[in-house]
KEVEX-504644 format. One line per field, with one value per residue (C-alpha): x, y, z. Coordinates in nm, 3 decimals, always signed. Layout:
<sites>
xx <- c(X/...)
yy <- c(Y/...)
zz <- c(Z/...)
</sites>
This chain:
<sites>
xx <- c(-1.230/-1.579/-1.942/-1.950/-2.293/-2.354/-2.470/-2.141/-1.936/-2.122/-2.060/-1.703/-1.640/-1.767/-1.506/-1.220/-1.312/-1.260/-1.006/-1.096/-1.104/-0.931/-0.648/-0.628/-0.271/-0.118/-0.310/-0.129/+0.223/+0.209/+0.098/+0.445/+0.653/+0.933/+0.934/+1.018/+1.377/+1.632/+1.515/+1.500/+1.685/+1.320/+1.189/+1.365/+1.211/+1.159/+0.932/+0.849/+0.607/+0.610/+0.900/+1.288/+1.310/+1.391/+1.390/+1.508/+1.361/+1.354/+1.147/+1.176/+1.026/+0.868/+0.686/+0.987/+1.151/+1.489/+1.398/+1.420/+1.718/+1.727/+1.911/+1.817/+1.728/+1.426/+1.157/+0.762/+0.896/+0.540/+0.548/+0.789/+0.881/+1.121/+1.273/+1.234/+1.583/+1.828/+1.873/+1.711/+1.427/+1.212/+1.063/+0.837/+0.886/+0.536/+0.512/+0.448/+0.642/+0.688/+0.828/+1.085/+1.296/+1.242/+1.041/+0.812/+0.999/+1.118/+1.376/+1.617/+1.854/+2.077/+2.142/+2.367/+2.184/+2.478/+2.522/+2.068/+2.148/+2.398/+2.239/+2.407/+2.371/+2.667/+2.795/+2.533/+2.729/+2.688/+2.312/+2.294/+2.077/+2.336/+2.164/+2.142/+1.973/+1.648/+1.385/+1.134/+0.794/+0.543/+0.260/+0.199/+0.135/+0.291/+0.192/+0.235/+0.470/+0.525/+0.736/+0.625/+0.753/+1.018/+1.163/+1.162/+0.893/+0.816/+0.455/+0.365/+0.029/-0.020/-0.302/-0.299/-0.313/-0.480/-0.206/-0.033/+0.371/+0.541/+0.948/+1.164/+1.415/+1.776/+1.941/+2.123/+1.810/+1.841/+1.573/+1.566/+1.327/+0.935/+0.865/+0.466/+0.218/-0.189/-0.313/-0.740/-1.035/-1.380/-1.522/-1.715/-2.025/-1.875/-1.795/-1.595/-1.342/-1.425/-1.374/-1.158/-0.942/-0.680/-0.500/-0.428/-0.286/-0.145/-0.068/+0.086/-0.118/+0.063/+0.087/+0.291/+0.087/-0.176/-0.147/-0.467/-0.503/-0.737/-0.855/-1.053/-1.168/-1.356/-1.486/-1.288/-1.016/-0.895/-0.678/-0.405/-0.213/+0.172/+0.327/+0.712/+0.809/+0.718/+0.719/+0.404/+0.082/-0.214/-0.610/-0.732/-1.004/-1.169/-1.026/-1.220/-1.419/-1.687/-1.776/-2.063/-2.060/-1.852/-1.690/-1.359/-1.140/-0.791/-0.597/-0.617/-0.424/-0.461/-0.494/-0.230/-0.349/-0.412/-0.763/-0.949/-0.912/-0.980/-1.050/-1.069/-1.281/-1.195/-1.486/-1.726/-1.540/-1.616/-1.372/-1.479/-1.486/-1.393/-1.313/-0.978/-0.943/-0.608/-0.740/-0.927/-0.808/-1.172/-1.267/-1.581/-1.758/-1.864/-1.944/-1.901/-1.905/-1.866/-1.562/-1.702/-1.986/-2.263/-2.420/-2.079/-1.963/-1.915/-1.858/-1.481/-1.344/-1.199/-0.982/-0.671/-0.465/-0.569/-0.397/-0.483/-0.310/-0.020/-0.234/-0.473/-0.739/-0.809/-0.843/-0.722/-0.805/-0.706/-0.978/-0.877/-1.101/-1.222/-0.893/-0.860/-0.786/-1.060/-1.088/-1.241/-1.259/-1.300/-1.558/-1.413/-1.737/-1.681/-1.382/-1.586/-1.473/-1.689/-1.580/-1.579/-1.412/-1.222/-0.913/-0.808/-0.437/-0.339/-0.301/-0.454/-0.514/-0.352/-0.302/-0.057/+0.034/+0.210/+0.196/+0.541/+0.651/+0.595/+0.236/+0.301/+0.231/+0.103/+0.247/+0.023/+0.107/-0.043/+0.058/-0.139/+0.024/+0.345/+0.376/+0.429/+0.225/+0.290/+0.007/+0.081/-0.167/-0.363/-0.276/-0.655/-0.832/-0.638/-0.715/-0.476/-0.364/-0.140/+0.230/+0.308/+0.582/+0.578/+0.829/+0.808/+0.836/+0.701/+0.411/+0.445/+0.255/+0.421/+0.627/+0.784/+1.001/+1.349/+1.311/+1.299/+1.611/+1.611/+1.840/+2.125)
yy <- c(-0.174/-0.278/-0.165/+0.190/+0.322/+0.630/+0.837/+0.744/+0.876/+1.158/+1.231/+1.131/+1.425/+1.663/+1.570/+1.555/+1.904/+2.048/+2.290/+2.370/+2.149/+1.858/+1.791/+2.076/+2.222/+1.867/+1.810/+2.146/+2.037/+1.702/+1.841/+1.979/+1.718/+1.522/+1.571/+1.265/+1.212/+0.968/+0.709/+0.918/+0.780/+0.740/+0.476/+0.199/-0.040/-0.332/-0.681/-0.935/-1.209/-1.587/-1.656/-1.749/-1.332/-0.965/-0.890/-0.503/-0.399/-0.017/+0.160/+0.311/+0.637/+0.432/+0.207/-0.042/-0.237/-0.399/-0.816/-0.853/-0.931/-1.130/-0.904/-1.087/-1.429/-1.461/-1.686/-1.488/-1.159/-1.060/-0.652/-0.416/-0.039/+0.204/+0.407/+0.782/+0.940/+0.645/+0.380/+0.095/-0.118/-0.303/-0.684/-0.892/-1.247/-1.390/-1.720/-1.800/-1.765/-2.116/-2.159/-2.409/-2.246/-1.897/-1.758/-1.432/-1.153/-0.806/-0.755/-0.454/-0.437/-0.158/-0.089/+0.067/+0.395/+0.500/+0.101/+0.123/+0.477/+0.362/+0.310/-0.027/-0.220/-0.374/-0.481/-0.734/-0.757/-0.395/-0.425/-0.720/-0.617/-0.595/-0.755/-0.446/-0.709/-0.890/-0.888/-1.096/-1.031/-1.159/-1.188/-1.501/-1.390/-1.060/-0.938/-0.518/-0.315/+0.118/+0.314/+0.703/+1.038/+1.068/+0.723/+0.678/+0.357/+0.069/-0.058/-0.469/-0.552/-0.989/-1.104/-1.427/-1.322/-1.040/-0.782/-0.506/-0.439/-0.113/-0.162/+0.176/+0.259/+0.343/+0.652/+0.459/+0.218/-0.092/-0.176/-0.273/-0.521/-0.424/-0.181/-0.290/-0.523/-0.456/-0.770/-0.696/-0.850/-0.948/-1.075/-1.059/-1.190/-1.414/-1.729/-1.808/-1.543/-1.374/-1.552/-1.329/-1.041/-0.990/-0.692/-0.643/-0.290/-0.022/+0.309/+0.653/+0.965/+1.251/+1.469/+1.147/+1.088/+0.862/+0.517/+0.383/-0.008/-0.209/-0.533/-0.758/-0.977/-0.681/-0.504/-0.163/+0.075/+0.124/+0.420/+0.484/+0.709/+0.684/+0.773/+0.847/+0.901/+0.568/+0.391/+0.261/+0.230/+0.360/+0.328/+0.726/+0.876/+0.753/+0.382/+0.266/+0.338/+0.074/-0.062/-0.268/-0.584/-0.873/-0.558/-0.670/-0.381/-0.474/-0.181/+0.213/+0.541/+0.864/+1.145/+1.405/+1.677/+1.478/+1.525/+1.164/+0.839/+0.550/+0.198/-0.103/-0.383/-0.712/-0.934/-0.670/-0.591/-0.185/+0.169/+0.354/+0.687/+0.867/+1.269/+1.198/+1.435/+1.458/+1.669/+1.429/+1.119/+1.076/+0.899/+0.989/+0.805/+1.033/+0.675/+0.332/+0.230/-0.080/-0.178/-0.333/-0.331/-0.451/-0.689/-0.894/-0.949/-1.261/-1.525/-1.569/-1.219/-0.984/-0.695/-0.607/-0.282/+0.089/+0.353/+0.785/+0.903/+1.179/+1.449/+1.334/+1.369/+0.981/+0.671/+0.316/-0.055/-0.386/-0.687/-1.036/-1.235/-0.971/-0.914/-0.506/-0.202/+0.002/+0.367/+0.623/+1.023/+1.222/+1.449/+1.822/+1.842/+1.632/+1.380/+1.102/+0.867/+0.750/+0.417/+0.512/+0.255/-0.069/-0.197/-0.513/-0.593/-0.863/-1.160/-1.317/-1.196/-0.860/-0.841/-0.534/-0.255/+0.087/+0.424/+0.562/+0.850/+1.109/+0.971/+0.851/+0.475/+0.194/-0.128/-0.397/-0.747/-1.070/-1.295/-1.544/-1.558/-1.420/-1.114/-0.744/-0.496/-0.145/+0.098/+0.472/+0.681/+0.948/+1.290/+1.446/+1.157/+0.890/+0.666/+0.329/+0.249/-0.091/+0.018/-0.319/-0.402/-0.641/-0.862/-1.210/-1.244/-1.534/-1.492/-1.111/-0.930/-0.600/-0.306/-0.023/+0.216/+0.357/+0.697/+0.994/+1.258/+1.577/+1.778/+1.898)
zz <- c(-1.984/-1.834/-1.839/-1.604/-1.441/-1.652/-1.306/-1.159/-1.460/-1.493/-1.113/-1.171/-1.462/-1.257/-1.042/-1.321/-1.454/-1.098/-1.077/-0.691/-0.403/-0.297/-0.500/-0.719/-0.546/-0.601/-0.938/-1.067/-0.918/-1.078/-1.420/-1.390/-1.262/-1.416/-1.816/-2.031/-2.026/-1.884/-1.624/-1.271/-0.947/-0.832/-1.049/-0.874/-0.738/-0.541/-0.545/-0.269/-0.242/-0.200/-0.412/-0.312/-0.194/-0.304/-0.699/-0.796/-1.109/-1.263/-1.438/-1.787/-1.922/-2.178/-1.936/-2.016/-1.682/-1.609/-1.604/-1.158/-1.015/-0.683/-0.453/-0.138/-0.021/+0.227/+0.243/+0.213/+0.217/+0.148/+0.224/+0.306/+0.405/+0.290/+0.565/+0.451/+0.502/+0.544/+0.276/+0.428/+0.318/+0.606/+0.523/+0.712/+0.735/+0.696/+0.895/+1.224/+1.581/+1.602/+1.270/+1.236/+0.962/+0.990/+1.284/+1.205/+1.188/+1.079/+0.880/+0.772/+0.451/+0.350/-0.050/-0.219/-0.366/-0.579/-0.747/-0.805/-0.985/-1.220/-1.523/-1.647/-1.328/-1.433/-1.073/-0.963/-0.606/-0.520/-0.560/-0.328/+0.020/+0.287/+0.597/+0.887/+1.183/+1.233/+1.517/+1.578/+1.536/+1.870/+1.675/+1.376/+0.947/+0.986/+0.645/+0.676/+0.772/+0.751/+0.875/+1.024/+0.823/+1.109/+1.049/+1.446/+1.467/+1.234/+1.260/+1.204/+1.148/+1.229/+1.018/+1.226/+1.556/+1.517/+1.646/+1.618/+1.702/+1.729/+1.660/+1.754/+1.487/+1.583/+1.401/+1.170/+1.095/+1.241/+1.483/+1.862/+1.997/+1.978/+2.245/+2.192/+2.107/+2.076/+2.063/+1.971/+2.058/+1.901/+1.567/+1.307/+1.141/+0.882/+1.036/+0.799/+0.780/+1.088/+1.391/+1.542/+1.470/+1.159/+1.184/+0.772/+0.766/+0.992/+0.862/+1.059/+0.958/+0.817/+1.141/+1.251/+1.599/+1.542/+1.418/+1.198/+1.178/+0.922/+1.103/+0.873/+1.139/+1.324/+1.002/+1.214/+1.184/+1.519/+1.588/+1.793/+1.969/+1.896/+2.186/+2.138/+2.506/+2.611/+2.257/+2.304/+2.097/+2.298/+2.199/+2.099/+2.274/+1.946/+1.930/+1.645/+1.360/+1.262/+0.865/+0.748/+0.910/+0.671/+0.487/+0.632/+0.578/+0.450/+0.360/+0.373/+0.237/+0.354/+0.077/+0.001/+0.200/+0.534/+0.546/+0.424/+0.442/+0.174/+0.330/+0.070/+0.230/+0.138/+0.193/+0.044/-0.257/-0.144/-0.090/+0.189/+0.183/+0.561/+0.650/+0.920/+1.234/+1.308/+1.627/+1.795/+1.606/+1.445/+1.092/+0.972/+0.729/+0.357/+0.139/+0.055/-0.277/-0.478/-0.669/-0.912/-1.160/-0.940/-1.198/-1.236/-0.903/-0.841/-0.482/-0.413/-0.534/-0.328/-0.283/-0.223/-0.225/-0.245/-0.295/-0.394/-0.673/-0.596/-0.740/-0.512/-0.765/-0.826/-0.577/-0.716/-0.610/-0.724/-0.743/-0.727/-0.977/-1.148/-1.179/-1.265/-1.111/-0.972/-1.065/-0.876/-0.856/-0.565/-0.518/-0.468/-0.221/+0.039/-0.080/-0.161/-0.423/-0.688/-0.925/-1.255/-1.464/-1.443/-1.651/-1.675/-1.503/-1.767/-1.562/-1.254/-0.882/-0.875/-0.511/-0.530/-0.737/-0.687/-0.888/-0.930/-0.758/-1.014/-1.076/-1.459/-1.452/-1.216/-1.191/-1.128/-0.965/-1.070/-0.756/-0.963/-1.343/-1.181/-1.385/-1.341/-1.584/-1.641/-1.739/-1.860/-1.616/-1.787/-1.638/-1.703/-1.641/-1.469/-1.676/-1.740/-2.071/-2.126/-2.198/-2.334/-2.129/-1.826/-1.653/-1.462/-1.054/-0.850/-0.608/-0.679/-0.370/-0.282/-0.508/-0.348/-0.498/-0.403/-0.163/-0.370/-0.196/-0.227/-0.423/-0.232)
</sites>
């Protein structure tokens, strides 16, 4: 662990001992939420980066995982999307739309739920991803893609050309050519990294009609109306909400109950804070705060993913070069998040990691040392604690896990 600010972690307690506010109705259903037992259908999962493709992997009550299995060939399959009733995972092809070998693109794959349940995975050929189709993608580096609650519209955020693509979903989940593309405009201050726009993350809010984008490029968040009739992305009456200039958001996550908004910025090595208005399509900013211990940072480092706990009592963010996961605790006040601790991810550049759907452990990615870690997540605290398990991938960059069904 590293040095905390003892203001911080005394702000962050208060938070903790909370048992109103935000979070408390999720902090009290995942107190009791799947016991210690045999390995749940949920804890699938799957890894893609800047290897040869797709590895599956599952995890253990113990912390344990299954060594990855290649399950489908495909050059930087660098993020993906599950689709939230059907069986089908989404990939982006990250490379341009002039590529000679594989054009940027969108892919879907069907698995097999009923071969990934079986506990012996002893038929490697079932688990293989069946190819659904592929579309391509008008818009170079697509490195994000989600899908909305109704499974109706995949989203494609280009980091290259600084665009956004809307793909409609057919009912059984393959997808039809993109319907639209957002292409934006500007820049920002840092020469370097900012002459124009990179849209880095798109995600659908939970009443399913707006569509929030992080562009690094334009230190925004520019929302969107998602418009179903015409399948068309359309700038909100709000279209963007401005950060610090050279902040260069990357990703976001909205919290359990719909209600805030966590940015991670890049370039600044910060988590913004924001109150969301799903009425007006409004982000409001609460705080920014640093990721890191202020005395350490250091030129070069940067973050990566973020992502709110299911209890939604505790943000998380990865830091490349300092190379741990950021904790933080939201405020039952106003829903700001406060850091109060790092721990180290074992390896080098984390640029992913996921919390699994019951909320017990985190797996952390080390695109950098090619290794997976797993940490057990304290309940009360949400605090990480090394497991002592991890497995190898290469280039890790993205985890998701299998779609949780409900019982029939």
């Amino acid at each position: 662990m590293f040095k905390t600010n003892r203001r911080s972690f005394s702000v962050a307690l208060l938070s903790l001992s909370t048992v109103v506010g935000y979070g408390s109705l999720h902090a009290q259903q995942a107190a009791t939420a799947q016991a210690p037992g045999q390995p749940s259908p949920s804890q699938v999962f799957w890894i893609g980066g800047y290897g040869p493709g797709i590895y599956a992997s599952r995890l253990n009550t113990d912390g344990s995982m299954v060594e990855p299995r290649l399950v489908a060939k495909q050059a930087k399959a660098s993020f993906f999307a599950m689709h939230p009733t059907l069986d089908i995972l989404y990939v982006v092809t990250e490379t341009a739309i002039n590529d000679r070998e594989r054009a940027a693109s969108l892919a879907a794959y069907q698995y097999d739920r009923a071969a990934y349940q079986a506990g012996d995975w002893s038929d490697e050929k079932a688990l293989e991803l069946k190819p659904v189709n592929v579309e391509r993608v008008g818009g170079n580096g697509p490195c994000h893609v989600t899908v909305d609650s109704a499974g109706q519209f995949a989203v494609v955020s280009n980091y290259g050309s600084g665009s956004v693509c809307l793909f409609p979903i057919r009912p059984d989940g393959s997808l039809e050519p993109e319907s639209s593309v957002v292409e934006h405009q500007g820049s920002g201050p840092n020469a370097a990294r900012q002459k124009g726009p990179h849209a880095h993350c798109a995600m659908v809010d939970p009443t399913n009609r707006w569509v929030l984008v992080a562009d690094l490029g334009l230190d925004q968040v520019l929302v969107y109306r998602l418009d179903g009739a015409s399948k068309k992305l359309v700038p909100g009456p709000n279209p963007f909400f401005k950060l610090a200039g050279g902040a260069g958001p990357r990703h976001l996550a909205f919290h359990p109950e719909g209600k805030l908004v966590y940015i991670i910025n890049e370039m600044g090595m910060t988590l913004t804070s924001a109150a969301w208005d799903s009425e007006t399509g409004t982000l409001t900013q609460i705080a920014t705060v640093g990721s890191v211990p202020e005395e350490t940072l250091q030129a070069g480092w940067s973050t990566a993913e973020v992502l709110v706990h299911p209890s939604g009592r505790f943000v998380y963010g990865s830091n490349r070069g300092h190379n741990t996961i950021a904790l933080f605790a939201i405020s039952p006040k106003d829903g700001g998040a406060v850091r109060i601790e790092n721990f180290s991810t074992l390896g080098n550049t984390p640029r992913n990691f996921r919390i699994d759907p019951a909320g017990q452990f985190l797996l952390a990615e080390n695109q950098d040392s090619n290794t997976v870690h797993s940490f057990a997540i304290d309940r009360g605290t949400g605090f990480l604690k090394p497991t002592g398990h991890s497995i190898s991938a290469e280039k890790p960059a993205c985890i998701k896990f299998m779609t949780v069904r409900a019982a029939p």
